[in-house]
C-alpha positions as CSV (number, residue, x, y, z in Angstrom):
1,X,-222.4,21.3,-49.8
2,X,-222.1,21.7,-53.5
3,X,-222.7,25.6,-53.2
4,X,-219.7,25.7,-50.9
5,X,-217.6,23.3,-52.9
6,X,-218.0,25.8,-55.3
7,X,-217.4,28.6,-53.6
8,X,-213.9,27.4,-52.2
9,X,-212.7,26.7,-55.6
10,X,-213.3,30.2,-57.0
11,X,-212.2,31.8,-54.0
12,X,-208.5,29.8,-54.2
13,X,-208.4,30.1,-58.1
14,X,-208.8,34.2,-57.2
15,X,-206.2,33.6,-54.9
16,X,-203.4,31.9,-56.9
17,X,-204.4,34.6,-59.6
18,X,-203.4,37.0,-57.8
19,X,-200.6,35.9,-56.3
20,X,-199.2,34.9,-59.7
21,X,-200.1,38.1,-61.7
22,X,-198.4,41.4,-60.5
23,X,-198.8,44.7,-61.9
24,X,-197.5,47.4,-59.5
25,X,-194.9,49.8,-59.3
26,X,-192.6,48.2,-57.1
27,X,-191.0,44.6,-57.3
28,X,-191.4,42.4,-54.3
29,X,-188.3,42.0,-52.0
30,X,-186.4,44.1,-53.8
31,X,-185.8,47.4,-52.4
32,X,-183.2,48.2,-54.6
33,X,-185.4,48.0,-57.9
34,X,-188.7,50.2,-55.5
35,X,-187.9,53.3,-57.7
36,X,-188.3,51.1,-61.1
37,X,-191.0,52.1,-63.6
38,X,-194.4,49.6,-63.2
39,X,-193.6,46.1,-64.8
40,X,-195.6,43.0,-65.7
41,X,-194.7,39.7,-65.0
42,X,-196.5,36.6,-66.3
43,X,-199.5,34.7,-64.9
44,X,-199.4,31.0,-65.9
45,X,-203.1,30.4,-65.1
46,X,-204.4,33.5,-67.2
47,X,-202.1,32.2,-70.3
48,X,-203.9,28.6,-69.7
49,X,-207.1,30.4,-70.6
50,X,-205.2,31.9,-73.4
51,X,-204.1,28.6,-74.9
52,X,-207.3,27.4,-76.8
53,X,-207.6,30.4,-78.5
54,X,-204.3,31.5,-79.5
55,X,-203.8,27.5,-81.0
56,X,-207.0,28.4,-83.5
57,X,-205.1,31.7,-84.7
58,X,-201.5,30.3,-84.9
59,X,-203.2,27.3,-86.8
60,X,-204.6,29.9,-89.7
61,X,-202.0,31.9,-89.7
62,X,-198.8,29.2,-90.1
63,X,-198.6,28.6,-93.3
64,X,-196.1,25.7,-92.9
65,X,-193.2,24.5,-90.4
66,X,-189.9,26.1,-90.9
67,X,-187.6,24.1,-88.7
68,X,-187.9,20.3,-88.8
69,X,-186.6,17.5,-86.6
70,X,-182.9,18.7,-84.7
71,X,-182.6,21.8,-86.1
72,X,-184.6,23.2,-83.4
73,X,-182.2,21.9,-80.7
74,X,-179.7,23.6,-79.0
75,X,-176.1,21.9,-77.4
76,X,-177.4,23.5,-73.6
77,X,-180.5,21.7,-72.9
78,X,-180.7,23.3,-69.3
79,X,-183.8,25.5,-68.9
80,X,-183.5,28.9,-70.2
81,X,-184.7,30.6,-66.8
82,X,-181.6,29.2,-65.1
83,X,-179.2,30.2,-67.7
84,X,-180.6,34.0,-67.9
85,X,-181.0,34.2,-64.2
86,X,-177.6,36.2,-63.7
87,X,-177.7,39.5,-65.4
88,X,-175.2,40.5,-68.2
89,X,-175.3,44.0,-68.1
90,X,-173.0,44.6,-71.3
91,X,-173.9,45.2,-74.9
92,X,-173.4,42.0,-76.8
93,X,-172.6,44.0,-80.2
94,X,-169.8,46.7,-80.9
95,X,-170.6,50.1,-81.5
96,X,-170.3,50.2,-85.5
97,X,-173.6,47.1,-85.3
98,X,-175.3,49.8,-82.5
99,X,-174.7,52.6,-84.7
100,X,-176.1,50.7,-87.9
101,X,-179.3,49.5,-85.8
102,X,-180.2,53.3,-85.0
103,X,-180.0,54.4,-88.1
104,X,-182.3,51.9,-89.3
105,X,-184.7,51.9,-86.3
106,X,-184.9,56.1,-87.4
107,X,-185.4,55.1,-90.8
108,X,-188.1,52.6,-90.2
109,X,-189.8,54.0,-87.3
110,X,-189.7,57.3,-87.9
111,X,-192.8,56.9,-90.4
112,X,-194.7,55.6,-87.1
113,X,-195.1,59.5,-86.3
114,X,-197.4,59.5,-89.4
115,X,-200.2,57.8,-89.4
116,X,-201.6,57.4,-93.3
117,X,-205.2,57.5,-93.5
118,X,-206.3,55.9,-96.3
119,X,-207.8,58.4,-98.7
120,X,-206.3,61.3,-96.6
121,X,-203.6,63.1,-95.6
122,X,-201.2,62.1,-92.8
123,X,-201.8,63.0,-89.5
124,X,-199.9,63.6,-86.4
125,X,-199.5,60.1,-84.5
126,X,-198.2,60.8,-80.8
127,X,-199.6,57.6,-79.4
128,X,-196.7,55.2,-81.0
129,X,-196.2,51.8,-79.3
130,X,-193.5,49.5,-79.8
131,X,-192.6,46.4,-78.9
132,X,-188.8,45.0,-78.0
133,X,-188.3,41.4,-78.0
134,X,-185.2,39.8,-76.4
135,X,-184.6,43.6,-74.6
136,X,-182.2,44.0,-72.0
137,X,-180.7,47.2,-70.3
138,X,-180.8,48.9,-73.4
139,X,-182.8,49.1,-76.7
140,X,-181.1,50.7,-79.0
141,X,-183.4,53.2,-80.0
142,X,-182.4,56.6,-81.3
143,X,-183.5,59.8,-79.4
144,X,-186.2,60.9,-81.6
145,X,-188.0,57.3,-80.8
146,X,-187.7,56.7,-77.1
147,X,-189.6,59.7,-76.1
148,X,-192.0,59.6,-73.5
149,X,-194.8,60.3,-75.9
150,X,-194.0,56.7,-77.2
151,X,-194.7,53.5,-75.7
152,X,-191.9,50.7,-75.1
153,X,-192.8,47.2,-74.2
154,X,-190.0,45.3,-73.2
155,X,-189.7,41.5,-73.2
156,X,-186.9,39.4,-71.9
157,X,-185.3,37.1,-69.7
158,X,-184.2,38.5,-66.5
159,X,-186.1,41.0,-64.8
160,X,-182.9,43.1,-63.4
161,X,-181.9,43.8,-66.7
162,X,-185.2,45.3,-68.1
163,X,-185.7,47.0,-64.9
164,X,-182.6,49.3,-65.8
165,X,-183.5,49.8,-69.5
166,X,-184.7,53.6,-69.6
167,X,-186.3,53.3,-72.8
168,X,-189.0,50.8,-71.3
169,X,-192.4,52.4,-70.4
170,X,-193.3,48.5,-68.9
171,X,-191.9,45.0,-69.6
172,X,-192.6,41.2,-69.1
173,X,-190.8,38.3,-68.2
174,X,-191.3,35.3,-70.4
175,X,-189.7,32.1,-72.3
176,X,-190.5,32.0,-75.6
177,X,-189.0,28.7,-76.0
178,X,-191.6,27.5,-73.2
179,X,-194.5,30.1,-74.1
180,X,-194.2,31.4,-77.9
181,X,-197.5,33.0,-77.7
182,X,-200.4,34.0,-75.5
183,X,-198.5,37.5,-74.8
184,X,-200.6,39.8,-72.1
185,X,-201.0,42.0,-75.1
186,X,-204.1,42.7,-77.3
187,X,-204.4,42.1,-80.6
188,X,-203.6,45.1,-83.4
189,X,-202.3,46.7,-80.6
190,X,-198.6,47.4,-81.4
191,X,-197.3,49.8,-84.2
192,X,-193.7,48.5,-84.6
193,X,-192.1,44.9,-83.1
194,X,-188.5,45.1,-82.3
195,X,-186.0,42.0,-81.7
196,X,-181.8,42.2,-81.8
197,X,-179.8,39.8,-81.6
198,X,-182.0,37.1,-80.2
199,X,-183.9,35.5,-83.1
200,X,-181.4,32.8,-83.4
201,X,-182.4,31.2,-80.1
202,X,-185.9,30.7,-80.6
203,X,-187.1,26.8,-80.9
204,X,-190.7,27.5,-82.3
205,X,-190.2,30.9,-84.0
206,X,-193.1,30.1,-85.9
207,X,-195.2,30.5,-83.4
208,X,-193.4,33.7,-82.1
209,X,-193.7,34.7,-85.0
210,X,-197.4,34.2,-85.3
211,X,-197.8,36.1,-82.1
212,X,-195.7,38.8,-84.0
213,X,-198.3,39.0,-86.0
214,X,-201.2,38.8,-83.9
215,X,-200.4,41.9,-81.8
216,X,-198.8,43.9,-85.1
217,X,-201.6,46.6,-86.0
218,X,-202.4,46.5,-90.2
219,X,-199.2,48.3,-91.5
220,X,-197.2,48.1,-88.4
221,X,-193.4,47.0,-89.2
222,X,-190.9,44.3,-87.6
223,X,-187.5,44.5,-87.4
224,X,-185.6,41.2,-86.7
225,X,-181.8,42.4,-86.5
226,X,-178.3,40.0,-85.7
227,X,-175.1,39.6,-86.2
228,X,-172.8,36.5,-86.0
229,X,-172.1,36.7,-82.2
230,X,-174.2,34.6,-80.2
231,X,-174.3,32.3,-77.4
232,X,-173.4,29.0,-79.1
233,X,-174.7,26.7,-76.5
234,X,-178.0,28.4,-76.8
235,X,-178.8,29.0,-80.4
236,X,-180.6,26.6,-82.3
237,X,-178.5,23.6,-84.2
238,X,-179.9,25.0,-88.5
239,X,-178.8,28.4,-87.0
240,X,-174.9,27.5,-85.8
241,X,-174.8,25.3,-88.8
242,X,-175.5,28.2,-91.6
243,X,-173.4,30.8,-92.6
244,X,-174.4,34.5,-92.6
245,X,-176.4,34.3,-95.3
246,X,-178.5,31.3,-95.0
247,X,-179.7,33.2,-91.6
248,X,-180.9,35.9,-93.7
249,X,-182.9,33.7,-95.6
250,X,-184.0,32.1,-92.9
251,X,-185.6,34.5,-91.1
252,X,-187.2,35.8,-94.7
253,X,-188.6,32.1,-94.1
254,X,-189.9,32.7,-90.5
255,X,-192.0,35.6,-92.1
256,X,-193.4,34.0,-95.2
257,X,-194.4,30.9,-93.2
258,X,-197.0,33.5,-91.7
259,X,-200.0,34.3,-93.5
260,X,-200.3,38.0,-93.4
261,X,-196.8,39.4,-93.7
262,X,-195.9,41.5,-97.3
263,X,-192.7,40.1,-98.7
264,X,-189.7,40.3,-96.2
265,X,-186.8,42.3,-97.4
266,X,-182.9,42.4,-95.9
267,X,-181.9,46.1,-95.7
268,X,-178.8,48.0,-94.8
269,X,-178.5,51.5,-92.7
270,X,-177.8,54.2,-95.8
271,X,-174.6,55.4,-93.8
272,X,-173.0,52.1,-94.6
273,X,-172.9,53.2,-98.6
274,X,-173.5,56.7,-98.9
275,X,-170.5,58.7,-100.2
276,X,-168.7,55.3,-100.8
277,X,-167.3,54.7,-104.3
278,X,-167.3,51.1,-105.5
279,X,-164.0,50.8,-106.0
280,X,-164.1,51.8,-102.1
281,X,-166.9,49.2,-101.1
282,X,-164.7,46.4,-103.2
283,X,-162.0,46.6,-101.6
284,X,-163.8,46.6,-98.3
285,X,-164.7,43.5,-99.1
286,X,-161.3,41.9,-100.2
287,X,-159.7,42.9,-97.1
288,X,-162.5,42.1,-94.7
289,X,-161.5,38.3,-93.8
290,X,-157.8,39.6,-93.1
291,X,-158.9,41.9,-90.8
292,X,-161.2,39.4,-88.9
293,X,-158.2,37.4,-89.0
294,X,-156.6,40.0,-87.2
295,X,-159.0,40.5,-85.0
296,X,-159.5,44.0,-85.9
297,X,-162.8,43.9,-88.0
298,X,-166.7,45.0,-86.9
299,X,-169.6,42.8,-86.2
300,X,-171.4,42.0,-89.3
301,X,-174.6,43.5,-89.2
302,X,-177.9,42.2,-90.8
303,X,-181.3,43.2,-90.6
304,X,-184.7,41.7,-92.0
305,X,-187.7,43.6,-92.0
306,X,-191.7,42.8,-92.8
307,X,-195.0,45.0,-92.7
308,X,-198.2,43.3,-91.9
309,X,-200.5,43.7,-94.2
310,X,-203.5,45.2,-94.1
């Protein structure tokens, strides 16, 4: 009787595996997604055999608690799941932010074609994957990048919209609010992590963060961009309460609260300076609150990057 006992159990813990844990190229009940790329969705149980181990590593690598008491809480306590369950297939930033965002994605990951072998010359690197956090229908990512020869992992919130992001070689579905780490991906196994315009909603980013880390290769790069649009219900209360630039420094602090990360640095696309004069650039600046008055001015864009090291 024990034998048996025993048997059952494994045999219904193989089956609620598997009928939690999908990896196919089609998406149940849904013939109108059938000619999507393969996709990955979640399995609760496997990321309960995750747990013990990813608590060690997030508690060597945090270095401290960024966020403390309310500031993690947002004005829409509803569950995430329900508020992302429609999809919003529109780009939440104008085209000026999209135009800066490519030119610093092909700034920053255009080295990933390189790989630099210590105490050698750099060598051809076609197997490139990256990692988009947040992703929807579209990444952002400049020609030269979303190749085919590369890899892109999406993550997000609503299935629909990553199944109609062409950039995406395979994606998962996943709160991070719930779930900041445990990710179905191996560690040192992802050259470049990606994430626009979504950092301000995370409620334990030092955890994502950690996980950021985990999965980063030695040398890979992050690159945590945003601008001052957001869902205000859903971003975290230090994050609606700051202006521009005390989220810049706050995400500086989300990387520096991991041990591992070089020094974070802000940086701007160089087509936002380049054959600019300063006289020029000043009175940008002077007249840049009249025209957001006005309605007429672009979406502030802001970008924070980090290697890890090796």
């Amino acid at each position: 009787m024990k034998v048996a006992g025993l048997k059952d159990t494994v045999s219904q813990w193989r089956r609620s595996s598997l009928d939690t844990f999908r990896i196919g190229p089609t998406f149940p009940n849904k013939q109108s997604w059938s000619h999507q790329k393969p996709y990955i969705v979640s399995c609760q149980s496997l990321e309960d055999r995750r747990t013990s181990a990813g608590e060690e590593e997030q508690q060597r690598v945090i270095l401290r608690q960024v966020l403390v008491g309310l500031e993690r809480d947002k004005i829409n306590k509803d569950d995430d799941r329900q508020f992302y369950s429609i999809p919003r297939l529109v780009n939440h930033c104008d085209t000026h932010f999209r135009e800066d965002l490519q030119s610093i994605y092909s700034e920053y990951l255009g080295d990933l074609n390189k790989i630099n072998c210590r105490g050698s010359e750099a060598v051809d690197n076609d197997d490139i994957v990256i990692l988009d956090i947040g992703s929807s229908f579209v990444s952002h990512l400049p020609p030269e990048i979303s190749t085919p020869k590369h890899t892109i992992i999406g993550h997000g919130m609503n299935a629909e919209e990553l199944s109609k992001n062409p950039c995406l070689s395979r994606f998962f579905v996943r709160d991070l609010n719930k779930d900041p780490s445990g990710w179905a991906l191996a560690s040192e196994s992802v050259d470049a992590a990606l994430c626009c315009c979504s950092v301000q909603y995370f409620q334990q980013p030092e955890k994502v963060f950690a996980e950021i880390h985990r999965v980063l290769k030695p040398g890979g790069v992050c690159v945590i961009s945003f601008t001052n649009r957001m869902f205000w219900e859903k971003a975290i209360q230090y994050w609606r309460q700051t202006n521009d630039y005390g989220r810049v420094q706050l995400v500086k602090q989300y990387f520096t609260s991991i041990d591992g990360f070089l020094p974070p640095t802000q940086v701007q696309p160089a087509t936002r300076t380049q054959n600019k004069l300063p006289l020029q650039m000043q009175i940008e600046r002077i007249f840049e609150p009249l025209s957001r008055g006005l309605g007429t001015s672009r979406d502030p864009f802001y970008a924070v990057i980090a290697y890890k090291s090796y």
